[in-house]
Each structure stands twice: as C-alpha cells, then as structure tokens.
N, C-alpha and C positions, 0 to 999 in steps of 0.2 A: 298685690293684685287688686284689693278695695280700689286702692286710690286708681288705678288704671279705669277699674268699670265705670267709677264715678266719673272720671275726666271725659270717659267716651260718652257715659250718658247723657251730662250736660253739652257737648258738641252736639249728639243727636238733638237734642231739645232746642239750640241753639239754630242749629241746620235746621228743620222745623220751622223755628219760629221765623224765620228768614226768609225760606220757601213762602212760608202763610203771607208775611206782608208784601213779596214781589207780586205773587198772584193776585192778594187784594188792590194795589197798585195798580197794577193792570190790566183788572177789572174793571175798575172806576176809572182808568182814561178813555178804556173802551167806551163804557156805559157814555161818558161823556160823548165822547168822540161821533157815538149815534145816535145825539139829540141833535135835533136843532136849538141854534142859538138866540139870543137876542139881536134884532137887526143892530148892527156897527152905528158908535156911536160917535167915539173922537176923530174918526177921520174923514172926509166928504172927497170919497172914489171917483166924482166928479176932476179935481183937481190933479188925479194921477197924471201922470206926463213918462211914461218910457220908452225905452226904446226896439224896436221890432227886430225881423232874424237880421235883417238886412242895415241896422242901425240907425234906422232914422225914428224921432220924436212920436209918439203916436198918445193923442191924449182920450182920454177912455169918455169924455165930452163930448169927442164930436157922436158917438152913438145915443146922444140924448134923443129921445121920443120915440127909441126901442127898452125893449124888454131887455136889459143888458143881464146875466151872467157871466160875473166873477172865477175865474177859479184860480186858485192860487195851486201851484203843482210843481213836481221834478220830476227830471228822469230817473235818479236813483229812488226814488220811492211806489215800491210796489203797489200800492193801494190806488197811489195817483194811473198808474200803468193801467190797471185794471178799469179805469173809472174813462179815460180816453176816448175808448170805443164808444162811451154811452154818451159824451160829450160831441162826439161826432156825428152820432147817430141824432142828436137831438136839435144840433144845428142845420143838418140836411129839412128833417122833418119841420122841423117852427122857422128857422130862415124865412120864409115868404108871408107867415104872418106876422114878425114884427120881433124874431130873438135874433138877440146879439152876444153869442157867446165869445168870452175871451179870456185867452192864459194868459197868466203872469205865474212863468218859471221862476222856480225860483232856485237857480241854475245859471252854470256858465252858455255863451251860445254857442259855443263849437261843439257840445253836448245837446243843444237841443235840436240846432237847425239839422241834424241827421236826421235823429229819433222823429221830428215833424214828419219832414219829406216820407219816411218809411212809414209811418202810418197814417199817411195822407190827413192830417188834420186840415179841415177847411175852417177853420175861422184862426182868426189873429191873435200871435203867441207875442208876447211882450216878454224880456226878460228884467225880469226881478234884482236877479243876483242875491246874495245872500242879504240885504238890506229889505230885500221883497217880504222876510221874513217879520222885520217891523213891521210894512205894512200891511201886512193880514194883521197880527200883534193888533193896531191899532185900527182895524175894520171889524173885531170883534175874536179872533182867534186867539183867547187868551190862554190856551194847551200847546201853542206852536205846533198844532196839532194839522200835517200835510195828507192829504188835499185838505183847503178848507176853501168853501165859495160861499159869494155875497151874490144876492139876487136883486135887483135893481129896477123900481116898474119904469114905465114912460116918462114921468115927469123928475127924474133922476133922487128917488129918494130910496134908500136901502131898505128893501122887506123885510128880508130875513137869512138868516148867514146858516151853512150845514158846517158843522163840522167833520172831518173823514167825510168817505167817500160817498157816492150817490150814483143810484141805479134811475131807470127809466122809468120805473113806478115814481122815483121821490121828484125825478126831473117832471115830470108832468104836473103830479099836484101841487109844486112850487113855482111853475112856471104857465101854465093854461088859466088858470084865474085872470091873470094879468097881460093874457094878447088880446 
C-alpha cells in the first residue's frame, strides 16, 4: 500500500506541476497577445501582392496615402470572429477621412467568400492562405498569434502591430492620430 500512495502522490505533484506550467503558458501568450508590438520590421506590407475573393491580384500599394490597416484573420478563429464587427464598424466610421482597412485570411476562399457576404464586411479581404501565416511571421507576429494587425500611416511606413484582437477603444487611439 506505501508504494501505491507514493506512486499516486508523485502523479498528483506531477499533474500539478503540469497544470502550473500550461496555465503559466498561457498566461504569458495572453499577456503577450494584449500588447502591442513593435512596428514590423523584415517585411515592407507595401510589396504584398494577393489575391481577393474573386481572384484577382490586389496589391496593398495601391492604398498608399491612406491610413492602411492590416489585419491578418480566419474564419475558424474566434477571436478574429469577434474582432470583425469592430473592423467593420471602423471602416464605415474613418472610410471618408482617409482608413483603409484590409483582410488577409489566412484561410481557404471557399471558407471565406461565405463568412464575408454574411457579415457584410465592406472593405477588402485578400486571401492569405496558410503562407499568410509567414507573412504576419514576418510583419512582426512572432506568436503566430491570429488576429494579428499592422497599422500603416499615409506615407506607407508601419506604426505599430497589435497582437490578438482589438476593440473600438484600441482601434481609435491606433488609428485617429494618423487621419
């Protein structure tokens, strides 16, 4: 019987200690996940070139001398779900002074061109594809961490990158400075 209690004690201490580092883990991608980051360094967002629901080339260029907004997202990811409504809402709102928001799925399109049309998103959804995923990677996302967006002033140089998602409070003070 010792050796039984012993074997379970050390499993419970084991489960513990197990538990402790998932939640620490978890903590700390959070905690990351709701800073802001350093504006992207190795890639120039300028250069992107993909393609839209309907397949043709669309280069994230030609919106120089707007306020461009980045956002890298999917449809299987909740957070990105969640964060939509406030990207819509904020392109309605700033659209006429000078934002240009834009998705890059990072997503199949037979997956996204639904999910679009049903939540009316008005601004331009690029898809990514799983490669989209370097490209955040390499615009400053270095958690792989979905949604992640780059903020872009007029003269196309990268402000500053959020990691996870962003409400209407964060979209404002990252984005009215610079209309």
């Amino acid at each position: 019987m010792t050796r039984i209690r012993k074997a379970s004690a050390y499993l419970i201490v084991a489960a513990f200690a197990l538990a402790a580092g998932v939640i620490f883990q978890l903590e700390t991608r959070h905690r990351a996940a709701s800073e802001s980051a350093p504006a992207p360094t190795s890639v120039q967002l300028s250069s992107v070139n993909l393609p839209d629901l309907t397949g043709r080339a669309q280069a994230l260029d030609q919106w120089r001398g707007r306020v461009l907004v980045v956002n890298f997202w999917a449809t299987w990811c909740a957070p990105c779900r969640k964060e939509v409504p406030e990207l819509i809402h904020a392109q309605s709102e700033w659209g006429q002074r000078g934002l240009q928001i834009v998705g890059i799925a990072i997503d199949e399109v037979e997956n996204v061109k639904p999910y679009a049309a049903d939540m009316g998103i008005n601004y331009p959804v690029l898809i990514g594809g799983p490669e989209g995923l370097e490209l955040a990677r390499g615009a400053g996302d270095s958690l792989a961490v979905l949604p992640f967006t780059v903020v872009v002033d007029r003269s196309g140089k990268a402000v500053s990158t959020q990691l996870g998602g962003v409400d209407r409070k964060k979209l404002a003070a990252l984005i009215e400075p610079l209309l």
